[in-house]
MARFIMI-786454 format. One record per residue (C-alpha): residue in one letter; x, y, z; residue number from 1. Coordinates in Angstrom, 3 decimals, always signed. Layout:
% MARFIMI-786454
DRENFI  residuo        c1        c2        c3  num
DRENFI        A         X         Y         Z  NUM
...
END
This chain:
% MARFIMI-786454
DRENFI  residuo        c1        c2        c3  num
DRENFI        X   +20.083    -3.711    +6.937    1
DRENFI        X   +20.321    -5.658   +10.031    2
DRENFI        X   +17.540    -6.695   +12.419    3
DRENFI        X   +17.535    -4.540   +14.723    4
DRENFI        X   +18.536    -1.531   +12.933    5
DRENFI        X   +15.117    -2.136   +11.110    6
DRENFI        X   +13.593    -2.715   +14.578    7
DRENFI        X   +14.613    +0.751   +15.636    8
DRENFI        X   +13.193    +2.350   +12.877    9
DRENFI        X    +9.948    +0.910   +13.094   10
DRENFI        X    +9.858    +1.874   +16.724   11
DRENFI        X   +10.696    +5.067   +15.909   12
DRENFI        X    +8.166    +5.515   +13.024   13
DRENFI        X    +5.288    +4.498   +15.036   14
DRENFI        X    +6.634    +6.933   +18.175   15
DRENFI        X    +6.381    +9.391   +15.075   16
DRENFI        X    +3.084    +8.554   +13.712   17
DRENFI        X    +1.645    +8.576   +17.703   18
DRENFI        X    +2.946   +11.579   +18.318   19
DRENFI        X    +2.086   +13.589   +15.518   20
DRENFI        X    -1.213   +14.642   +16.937   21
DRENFI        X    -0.079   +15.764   +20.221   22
DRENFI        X    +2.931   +17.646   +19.033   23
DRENFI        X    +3.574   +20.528   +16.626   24
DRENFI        X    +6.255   +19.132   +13.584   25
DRENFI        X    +9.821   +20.534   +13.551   26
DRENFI        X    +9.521   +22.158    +9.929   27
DRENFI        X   +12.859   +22.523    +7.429   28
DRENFI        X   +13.238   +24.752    +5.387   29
DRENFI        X   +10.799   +23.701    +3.060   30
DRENFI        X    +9.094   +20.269    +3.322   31
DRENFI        X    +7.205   +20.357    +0.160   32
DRENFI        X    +9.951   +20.857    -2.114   33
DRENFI        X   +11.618   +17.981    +0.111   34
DRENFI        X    +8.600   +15.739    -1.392   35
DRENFI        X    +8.471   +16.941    -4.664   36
DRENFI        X   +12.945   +16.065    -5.078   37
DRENFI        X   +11.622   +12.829    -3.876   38
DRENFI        X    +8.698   +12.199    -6.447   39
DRENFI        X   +11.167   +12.763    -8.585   40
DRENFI        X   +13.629   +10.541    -7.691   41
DRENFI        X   +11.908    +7.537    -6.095   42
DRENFI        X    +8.604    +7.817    -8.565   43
DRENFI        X    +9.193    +5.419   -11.931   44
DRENFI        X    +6.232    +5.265   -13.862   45
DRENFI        X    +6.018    +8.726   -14.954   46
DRENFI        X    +5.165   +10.503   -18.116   47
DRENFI        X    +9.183   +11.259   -18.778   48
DRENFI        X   +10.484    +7.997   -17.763   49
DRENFI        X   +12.267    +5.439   -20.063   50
DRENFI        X   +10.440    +1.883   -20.699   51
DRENFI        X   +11.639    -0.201   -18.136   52
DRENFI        X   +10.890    -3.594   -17.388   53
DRENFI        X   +11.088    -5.067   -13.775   54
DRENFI        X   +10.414    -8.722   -12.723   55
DRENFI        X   +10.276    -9.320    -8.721   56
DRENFI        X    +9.589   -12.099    -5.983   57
DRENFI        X    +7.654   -11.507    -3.065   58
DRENFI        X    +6.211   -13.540    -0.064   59
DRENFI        X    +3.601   -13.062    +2.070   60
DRENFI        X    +3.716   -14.167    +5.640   61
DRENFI        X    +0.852   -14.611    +8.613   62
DRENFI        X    +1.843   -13.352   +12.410   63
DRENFI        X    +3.844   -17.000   +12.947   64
DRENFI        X    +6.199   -16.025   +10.418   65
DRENFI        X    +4.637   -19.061    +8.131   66
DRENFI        X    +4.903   -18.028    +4.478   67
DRENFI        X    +1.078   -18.300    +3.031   68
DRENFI        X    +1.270   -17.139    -0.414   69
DRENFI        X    +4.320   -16.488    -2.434   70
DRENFI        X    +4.569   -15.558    -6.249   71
DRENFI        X    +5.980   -12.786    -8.030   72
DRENFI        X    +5.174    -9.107    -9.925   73
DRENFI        X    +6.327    -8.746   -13.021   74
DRENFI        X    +5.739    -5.221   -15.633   75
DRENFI        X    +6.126    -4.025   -18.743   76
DRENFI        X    +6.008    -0.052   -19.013   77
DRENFI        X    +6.403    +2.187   -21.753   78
DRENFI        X    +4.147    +5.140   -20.747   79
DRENFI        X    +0.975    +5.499   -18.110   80
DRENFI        X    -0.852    +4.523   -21.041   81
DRENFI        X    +1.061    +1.561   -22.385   82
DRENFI        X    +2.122    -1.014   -19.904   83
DRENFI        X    +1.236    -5.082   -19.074   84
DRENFI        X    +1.383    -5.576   -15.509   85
DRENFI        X    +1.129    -9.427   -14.190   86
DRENFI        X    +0.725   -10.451   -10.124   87
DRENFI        X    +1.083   -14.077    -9.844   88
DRENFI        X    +0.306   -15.730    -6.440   89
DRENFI        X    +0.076   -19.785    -4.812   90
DRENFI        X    -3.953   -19.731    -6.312   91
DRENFI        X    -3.979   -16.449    -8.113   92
DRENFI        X    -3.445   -14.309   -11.174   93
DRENFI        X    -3.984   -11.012   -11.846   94
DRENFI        X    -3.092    -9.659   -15.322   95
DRENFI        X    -3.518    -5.524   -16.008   96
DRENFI        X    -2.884    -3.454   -19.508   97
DRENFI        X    -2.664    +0.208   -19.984   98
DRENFI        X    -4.330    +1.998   -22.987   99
DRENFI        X    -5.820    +4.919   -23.839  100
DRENFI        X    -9.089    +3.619   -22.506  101
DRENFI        X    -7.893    +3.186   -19.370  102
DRENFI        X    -6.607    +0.309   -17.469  103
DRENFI        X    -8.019    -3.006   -18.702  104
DRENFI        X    -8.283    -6.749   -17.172  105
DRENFI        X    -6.810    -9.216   -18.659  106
DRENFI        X    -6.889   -12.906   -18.006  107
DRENFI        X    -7.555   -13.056   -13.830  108
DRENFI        X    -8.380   -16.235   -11.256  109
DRENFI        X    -8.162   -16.143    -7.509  110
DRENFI        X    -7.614   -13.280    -5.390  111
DRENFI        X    -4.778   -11.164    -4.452  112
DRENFI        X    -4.122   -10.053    -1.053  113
DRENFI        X    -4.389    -6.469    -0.809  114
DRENFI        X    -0.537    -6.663    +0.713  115
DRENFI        X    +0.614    -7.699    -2.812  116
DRENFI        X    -1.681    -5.575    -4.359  117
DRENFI        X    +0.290    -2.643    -2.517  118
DRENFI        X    +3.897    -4.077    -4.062  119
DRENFI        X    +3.848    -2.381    -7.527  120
DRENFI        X    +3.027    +1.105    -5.570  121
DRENFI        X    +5.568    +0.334    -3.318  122
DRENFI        X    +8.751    -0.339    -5.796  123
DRENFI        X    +7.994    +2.242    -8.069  124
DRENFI        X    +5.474    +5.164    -7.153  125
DRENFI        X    +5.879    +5.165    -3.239  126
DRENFI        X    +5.346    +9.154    -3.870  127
DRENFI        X    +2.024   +11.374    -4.573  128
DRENFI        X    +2.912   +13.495    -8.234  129
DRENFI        X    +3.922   +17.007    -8.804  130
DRENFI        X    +0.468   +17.809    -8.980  131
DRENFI        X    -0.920   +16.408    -6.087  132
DRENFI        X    +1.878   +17.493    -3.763  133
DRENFI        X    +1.386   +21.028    -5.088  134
DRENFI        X    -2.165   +20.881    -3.873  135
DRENFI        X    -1.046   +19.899    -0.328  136
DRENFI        X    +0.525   +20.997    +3.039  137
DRENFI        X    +2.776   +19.249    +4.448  138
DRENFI        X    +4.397   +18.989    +8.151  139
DRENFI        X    +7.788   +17.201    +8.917  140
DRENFI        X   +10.315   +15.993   +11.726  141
DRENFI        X   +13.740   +15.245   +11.431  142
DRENFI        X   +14.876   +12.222   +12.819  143
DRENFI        X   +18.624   +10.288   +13.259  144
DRENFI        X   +18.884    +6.807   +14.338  145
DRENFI        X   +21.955    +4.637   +13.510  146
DRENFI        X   +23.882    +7.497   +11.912  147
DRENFI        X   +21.355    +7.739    +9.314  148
DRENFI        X   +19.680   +11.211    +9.384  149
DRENFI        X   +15.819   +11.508    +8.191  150
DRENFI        X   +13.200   +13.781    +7.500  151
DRENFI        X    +9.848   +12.490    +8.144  152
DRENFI        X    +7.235   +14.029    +6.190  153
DRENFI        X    +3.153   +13.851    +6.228  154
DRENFI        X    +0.570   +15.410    +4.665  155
DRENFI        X    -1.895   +17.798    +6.579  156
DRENFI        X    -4.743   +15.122    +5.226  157
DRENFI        X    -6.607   +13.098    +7.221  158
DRENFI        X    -5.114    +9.456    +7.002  159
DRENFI        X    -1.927   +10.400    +4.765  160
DRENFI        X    +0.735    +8.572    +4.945  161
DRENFI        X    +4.255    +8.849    +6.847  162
DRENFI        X    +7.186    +9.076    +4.177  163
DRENFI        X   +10.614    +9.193    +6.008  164
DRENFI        X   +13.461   +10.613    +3.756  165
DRENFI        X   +17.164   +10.322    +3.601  166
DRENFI        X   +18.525   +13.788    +4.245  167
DRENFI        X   +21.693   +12.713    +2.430  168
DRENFI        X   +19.845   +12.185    -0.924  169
DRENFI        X   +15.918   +12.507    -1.011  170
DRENFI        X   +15.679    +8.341    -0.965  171
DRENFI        X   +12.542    +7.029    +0.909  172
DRENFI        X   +13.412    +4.676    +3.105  173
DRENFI        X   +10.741    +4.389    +5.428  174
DRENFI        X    +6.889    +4.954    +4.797  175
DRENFI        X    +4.206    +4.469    +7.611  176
DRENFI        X    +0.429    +4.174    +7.136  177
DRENFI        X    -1.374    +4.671   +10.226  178
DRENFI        X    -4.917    +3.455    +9.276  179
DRENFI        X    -3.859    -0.007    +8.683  180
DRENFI        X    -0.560    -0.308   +10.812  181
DRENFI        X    +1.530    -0.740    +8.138  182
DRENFI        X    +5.641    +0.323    +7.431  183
DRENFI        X    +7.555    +0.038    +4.508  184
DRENFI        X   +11.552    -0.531    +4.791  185
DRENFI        X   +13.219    +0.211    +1.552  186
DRENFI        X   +16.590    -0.930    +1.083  187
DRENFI        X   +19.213    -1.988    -1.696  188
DRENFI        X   +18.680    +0.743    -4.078  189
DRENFI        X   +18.598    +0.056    -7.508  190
DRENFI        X   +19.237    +2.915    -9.893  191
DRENFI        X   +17.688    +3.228   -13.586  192
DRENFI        X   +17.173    +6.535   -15.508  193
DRENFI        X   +18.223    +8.615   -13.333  194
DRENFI        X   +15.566    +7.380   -10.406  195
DRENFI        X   +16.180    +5.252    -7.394  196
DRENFI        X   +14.046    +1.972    -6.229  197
DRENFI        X   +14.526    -0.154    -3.756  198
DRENFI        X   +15.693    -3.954    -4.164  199
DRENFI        X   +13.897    -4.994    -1.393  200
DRENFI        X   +11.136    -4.503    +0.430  201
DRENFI        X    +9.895    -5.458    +3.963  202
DRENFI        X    +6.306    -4.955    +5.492  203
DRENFI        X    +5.576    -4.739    +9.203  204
DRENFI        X    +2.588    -4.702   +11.128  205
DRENFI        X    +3.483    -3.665   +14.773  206
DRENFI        X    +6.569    -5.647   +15.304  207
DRENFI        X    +5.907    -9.004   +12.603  208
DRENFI        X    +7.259    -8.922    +9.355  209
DRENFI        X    +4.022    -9.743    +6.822  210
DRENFI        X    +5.550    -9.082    +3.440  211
DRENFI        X    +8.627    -9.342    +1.789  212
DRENFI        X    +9.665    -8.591    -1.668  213
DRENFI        X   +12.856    -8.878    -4.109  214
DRENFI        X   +14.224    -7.059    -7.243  215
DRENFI        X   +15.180   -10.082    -9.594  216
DRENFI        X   +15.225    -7.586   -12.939  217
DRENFI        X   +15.155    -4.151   -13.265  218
DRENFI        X   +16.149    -2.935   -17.260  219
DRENFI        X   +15.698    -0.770   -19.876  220
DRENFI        X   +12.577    -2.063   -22.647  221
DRENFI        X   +12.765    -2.182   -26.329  222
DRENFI        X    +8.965    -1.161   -26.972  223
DRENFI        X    +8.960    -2.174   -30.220  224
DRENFI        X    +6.583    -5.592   -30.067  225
DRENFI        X    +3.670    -4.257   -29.350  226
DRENFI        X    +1.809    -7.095   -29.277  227
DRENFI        X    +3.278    -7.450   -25.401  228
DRENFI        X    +0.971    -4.606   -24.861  229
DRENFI        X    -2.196    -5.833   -26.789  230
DRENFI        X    -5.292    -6.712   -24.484  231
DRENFI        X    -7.042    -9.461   -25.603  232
DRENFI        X   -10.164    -9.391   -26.984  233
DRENFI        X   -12.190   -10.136   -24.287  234
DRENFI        X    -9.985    -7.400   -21.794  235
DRENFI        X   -12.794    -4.016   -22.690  236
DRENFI        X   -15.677    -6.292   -21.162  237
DRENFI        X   -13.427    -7.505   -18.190  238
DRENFI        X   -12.656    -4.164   -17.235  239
DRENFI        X   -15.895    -3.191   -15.526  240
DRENFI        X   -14.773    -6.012   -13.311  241
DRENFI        X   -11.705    -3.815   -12.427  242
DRENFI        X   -10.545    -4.243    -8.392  243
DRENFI        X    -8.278    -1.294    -7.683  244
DRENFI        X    -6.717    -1.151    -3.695  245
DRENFI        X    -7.378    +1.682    -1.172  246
DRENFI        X    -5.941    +2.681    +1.769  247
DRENFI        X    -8.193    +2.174    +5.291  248
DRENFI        X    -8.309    +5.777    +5.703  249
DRENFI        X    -9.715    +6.606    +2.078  250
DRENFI        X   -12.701    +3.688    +2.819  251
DRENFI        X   -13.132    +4.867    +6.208  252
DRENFI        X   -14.406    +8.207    +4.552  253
DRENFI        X   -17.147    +5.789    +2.385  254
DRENFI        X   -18.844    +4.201    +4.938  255
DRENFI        X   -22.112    +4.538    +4.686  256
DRENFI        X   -23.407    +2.564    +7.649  257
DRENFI        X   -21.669    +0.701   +10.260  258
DRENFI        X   -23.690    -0.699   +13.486  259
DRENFI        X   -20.792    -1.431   +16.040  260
DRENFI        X   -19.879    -4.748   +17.273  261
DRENFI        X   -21.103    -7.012   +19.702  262
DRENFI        X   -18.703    -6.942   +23.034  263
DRENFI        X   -18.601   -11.135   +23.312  264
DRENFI        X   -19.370   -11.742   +26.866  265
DRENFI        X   -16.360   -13.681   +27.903  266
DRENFI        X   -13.749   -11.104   +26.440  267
DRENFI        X   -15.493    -8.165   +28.359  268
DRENFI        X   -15.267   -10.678   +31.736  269
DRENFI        X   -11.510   -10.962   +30.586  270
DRENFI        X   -11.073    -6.943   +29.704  271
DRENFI        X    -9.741    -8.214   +26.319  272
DRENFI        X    -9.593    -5.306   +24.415  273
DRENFI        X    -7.622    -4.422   +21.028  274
DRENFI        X    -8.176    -3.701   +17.138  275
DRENFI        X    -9.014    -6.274   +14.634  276
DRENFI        X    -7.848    -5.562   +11.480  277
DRENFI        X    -9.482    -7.431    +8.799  278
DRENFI        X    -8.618    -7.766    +4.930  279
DRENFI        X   -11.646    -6.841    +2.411  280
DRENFI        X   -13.431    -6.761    -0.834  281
DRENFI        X   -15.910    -3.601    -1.109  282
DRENFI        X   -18.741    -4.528    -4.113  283
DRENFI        X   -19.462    -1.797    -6.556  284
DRENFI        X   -22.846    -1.581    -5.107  285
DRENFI        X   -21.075    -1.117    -1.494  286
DRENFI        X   -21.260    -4.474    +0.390  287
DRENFI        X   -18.187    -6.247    +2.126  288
DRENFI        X   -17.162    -9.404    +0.549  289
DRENFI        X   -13.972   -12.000    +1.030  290
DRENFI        X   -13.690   -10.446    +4.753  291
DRENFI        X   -10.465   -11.824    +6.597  292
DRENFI        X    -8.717   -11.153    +9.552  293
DRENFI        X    -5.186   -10.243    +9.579  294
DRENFI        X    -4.871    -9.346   +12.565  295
DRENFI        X    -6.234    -9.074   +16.499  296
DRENFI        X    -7.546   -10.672   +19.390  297
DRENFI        X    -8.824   -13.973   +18.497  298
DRENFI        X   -11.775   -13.606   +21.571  299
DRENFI        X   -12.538   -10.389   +19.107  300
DRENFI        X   -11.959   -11.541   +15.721  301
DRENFI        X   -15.318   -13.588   +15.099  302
DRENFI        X   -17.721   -10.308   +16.937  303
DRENFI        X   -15.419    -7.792   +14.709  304
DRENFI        X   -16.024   -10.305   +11.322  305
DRENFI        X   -19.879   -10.318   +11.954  306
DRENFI        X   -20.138    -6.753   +12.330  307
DRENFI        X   -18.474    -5.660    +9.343  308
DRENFI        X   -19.989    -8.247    +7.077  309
DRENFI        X   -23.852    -5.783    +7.736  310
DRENFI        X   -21.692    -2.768    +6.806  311
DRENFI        X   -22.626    -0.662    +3.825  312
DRENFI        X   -20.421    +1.452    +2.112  313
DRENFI        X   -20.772    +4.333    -0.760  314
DRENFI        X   -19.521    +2.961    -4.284  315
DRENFI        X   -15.912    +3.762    -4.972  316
DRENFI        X   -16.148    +5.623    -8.474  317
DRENFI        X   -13.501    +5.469   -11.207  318
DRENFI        X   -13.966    +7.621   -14.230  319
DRENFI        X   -17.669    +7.693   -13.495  320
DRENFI        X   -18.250    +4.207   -12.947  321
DRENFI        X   -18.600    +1.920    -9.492  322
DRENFI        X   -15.490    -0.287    -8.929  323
DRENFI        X   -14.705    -3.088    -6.440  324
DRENFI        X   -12.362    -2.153    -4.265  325
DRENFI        X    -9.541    -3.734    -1.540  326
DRENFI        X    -8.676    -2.243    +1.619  327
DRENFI        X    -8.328    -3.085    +4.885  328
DRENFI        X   -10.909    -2.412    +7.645  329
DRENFI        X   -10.324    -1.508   +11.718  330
DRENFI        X   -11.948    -2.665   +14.686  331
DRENFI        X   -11.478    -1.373   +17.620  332
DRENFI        X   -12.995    -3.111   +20.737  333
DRENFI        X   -12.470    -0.956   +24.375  334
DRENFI        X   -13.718    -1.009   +28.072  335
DRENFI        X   -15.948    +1.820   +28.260  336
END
């Protein structure tokens, strides 16, 4: 896709997004069964798919364009239940297995940026499942830029994402999340077992490319060594320690306490104003660790860091038990 075709989509998404509130959606015929062709096609790891294998690069870049981390993700999948999944960054490694325990950790160093966290999601279960999209209502608009006609479709849900669909073939080729200023461009579509993924990925926030990602392999698995599926001994007492990413929106709705900022004197003489969007790690007893900004106003950034760092949020549970989680958090700093 060229430049500035993917320019014009992104400025159409976020027209989209912005509008959403303040308009009522052009409907088709049926928007829900418009999703659930989709989480068909563009969904891989689900209970009827073949093993598959898929190895891919990705790179990770700050609001110069400078790459900062780089690596790859790499899986092994043979059911929701049986699978090895491996994130390998600059200074990190993340290393998951499936079982019918649950997911476990396996060997782990460093920390992974919440935007390559997001990259297994994004090649191969962009979609909700039937189940969930059942339970929901839905709202859409159609869109055509570049000769390429789109339905855009959203939940009724607070903070849902944007998922913009090819009207030729129910492809996703565009997703927007709101809370945390995020679009997806899908393109190169790679087709295995009947579904369709993209071979590459690209991640903007606002108008900067922050994330880019490549198909290297994408194959059918022979499952028969299991041993590429066996945890290692020490994986059932790791996985207490499991990190799992949520969206802004979903840890919005944990907060538990959250003084506002400071206004620093000199940006309020200035009438600097703007969000501040910060990566972070949420503790399973609710406090904000690793906080970074991504994003913002650097008058801003230090006030918005010092803020969030006394917030308290509620624990995140998974199957009963507290979890640390990574999301992104918003400040937003105007003249009042």
């Amino acid at each position: 896709m060229r430049k500035s075709f993917a320019f014009y989509l992104c400025c159409i998404l976020f027209s989209l997004v912005a509008a959403q509130a303040q308009q009522q959606a052009v409907a088709p015929s049926d928007p829900k069964a418009l999703m659930l062709a989709a989480s068909k096609l563009n969904n891989l790891a689900t209970d009827d798919a073949k093993p598959w294998h898929i190895k891919a690069t990705f790179q990770l870049l700050d609001e110069q364009g400078t790459v900062i981390d780089e690596g790859t993700y790499e899986e092994f999948w043979a059911s929701p239940t049986k699978f090895k999944r491996i994130l390998t960054g600059k200074t990190s490694l993340l290393t998951d297995y499936g079982s019918e325990k649950g997911m476990l950790r396996g060997e782990s160093h460093g920390d992974v940026p919440d935007l390559v966290f997001n990259v297994r999601r994004d090649f191969t279960n962009p979609l909700p499942d039937e189940q969930n999209i059942e339970r929901s209502t839905y709202l859409s608009k159609p869109v055509t830029t570049s000769g390429l006609q789109l339905t855009c479709v959203s939940s009724t849900s607070p903070f849902s994402p944007t998922d913009c669909i090819d009207n030729a073939e129910p492809l996703v080729r565009i997703s927007a999340y709101p809370t945390d200023s995020i679009q997806i461009l899908r393109n190169r579509i790679l087709r295995f077992d009947g579904r369709a993924i993209p071979g590459d990925l690209k991640e903007v926030r606002g108008s900067k490319v922050v994330l880019t990602a490549h198909v290297d392999t994408l194959e059918a698995l022979n499952v028969t060594d299991e041993a590429l599926f066996s945890p290692p001994p020490d994986a059932t007492r790791e996985a207490r320690n499991l990190r799992i990413m949520i969206s802004g929106g979903v840890a919005q709705g944990m907060i538990a306490s959250n003084p506002p900022p400071t206004y620093p004197a000199d940006a309020k003489a200035a009438r600097v104003t703007g969000t501040v969007v910060m990566a972070a790690l949420i503790s399973k007893d609710g406090r904000v660790e690793n906080l970074q900004v991504t994003q913002g106003p650097p008058m801003l950034r230090q006030a918005a860091m010092d803020a969030v760092r006394t917030w308290r949020y509620k624990p995140y549970l998974l199957n009963g038990e507290p979890v640390q989680v990574q999301t992104t958090i918003n400040v937003i700093f105007e003249m009042r």
